[in-house]
C-alpha positions as CSV (number, residue, x, y, z in Angstrom):
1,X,14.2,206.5,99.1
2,X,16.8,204.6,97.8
3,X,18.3,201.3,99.4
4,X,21.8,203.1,100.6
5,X,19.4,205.9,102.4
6,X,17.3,203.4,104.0
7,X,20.1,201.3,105.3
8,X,21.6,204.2,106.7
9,X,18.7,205.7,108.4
10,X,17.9,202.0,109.9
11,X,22.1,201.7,111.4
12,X,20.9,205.5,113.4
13,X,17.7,204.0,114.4
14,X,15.5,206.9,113.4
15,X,13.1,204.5,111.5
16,X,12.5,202.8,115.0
17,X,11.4,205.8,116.2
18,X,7.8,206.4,116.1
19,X,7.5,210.1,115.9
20,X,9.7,210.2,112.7
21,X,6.8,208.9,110.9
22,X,3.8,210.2,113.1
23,X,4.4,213.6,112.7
24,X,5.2,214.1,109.0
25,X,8.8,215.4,107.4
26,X,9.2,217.8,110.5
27,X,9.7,214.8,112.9
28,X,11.5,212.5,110.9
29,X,13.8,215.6,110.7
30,X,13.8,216.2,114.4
31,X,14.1,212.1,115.2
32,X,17.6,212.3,112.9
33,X,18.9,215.4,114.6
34,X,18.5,213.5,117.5
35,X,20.2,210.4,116.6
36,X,22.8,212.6,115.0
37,X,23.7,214.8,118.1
38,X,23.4,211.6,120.7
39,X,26.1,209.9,118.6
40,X,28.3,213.1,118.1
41,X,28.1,214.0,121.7
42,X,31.3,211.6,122.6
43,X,33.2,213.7,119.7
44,X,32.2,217.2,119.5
45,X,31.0,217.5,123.3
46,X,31.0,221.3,122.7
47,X,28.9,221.4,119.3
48,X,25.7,223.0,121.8
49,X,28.0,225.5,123.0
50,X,29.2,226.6,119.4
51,X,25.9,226.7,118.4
52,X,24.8,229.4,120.9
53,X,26.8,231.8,119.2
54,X,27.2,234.2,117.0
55,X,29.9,233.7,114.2
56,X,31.8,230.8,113.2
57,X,32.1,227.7,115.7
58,X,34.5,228.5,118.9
59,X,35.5,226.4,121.9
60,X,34.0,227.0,125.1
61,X,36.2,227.8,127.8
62,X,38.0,225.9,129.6
């Protein structure tokens, strides 16, 4: 890993999680999502939605 990597994966805090490491590539993957979606949740609120469907990325009703 180089040093920019590991400095950026310490500011989300997925290296303080212990499953990232516990459970192999497949849980360090699922501890970033995490981080990734708990700090995008206060700017793309409606990214869960989007996902749902089919298609390109839509906004949920209002």
């Amino acid at each position: 890993m180089t040093a920019h990597l590991k400095r950026w994966l310490a500011t989300t805090g997925v290296l303080a999680e212990p499953e990232a490491f516990r459970t192999g590539t497949l849980g360090f993957l699922r501890a970033l999502e995490r981080r990734l979606q708990a700090e995008d949740q206060d700017f793309y609120p409606f990214t869960s939605v989007c996902r749902k469907t089919a298609g390109p990325p839509r906004w949920p009703a209002a």
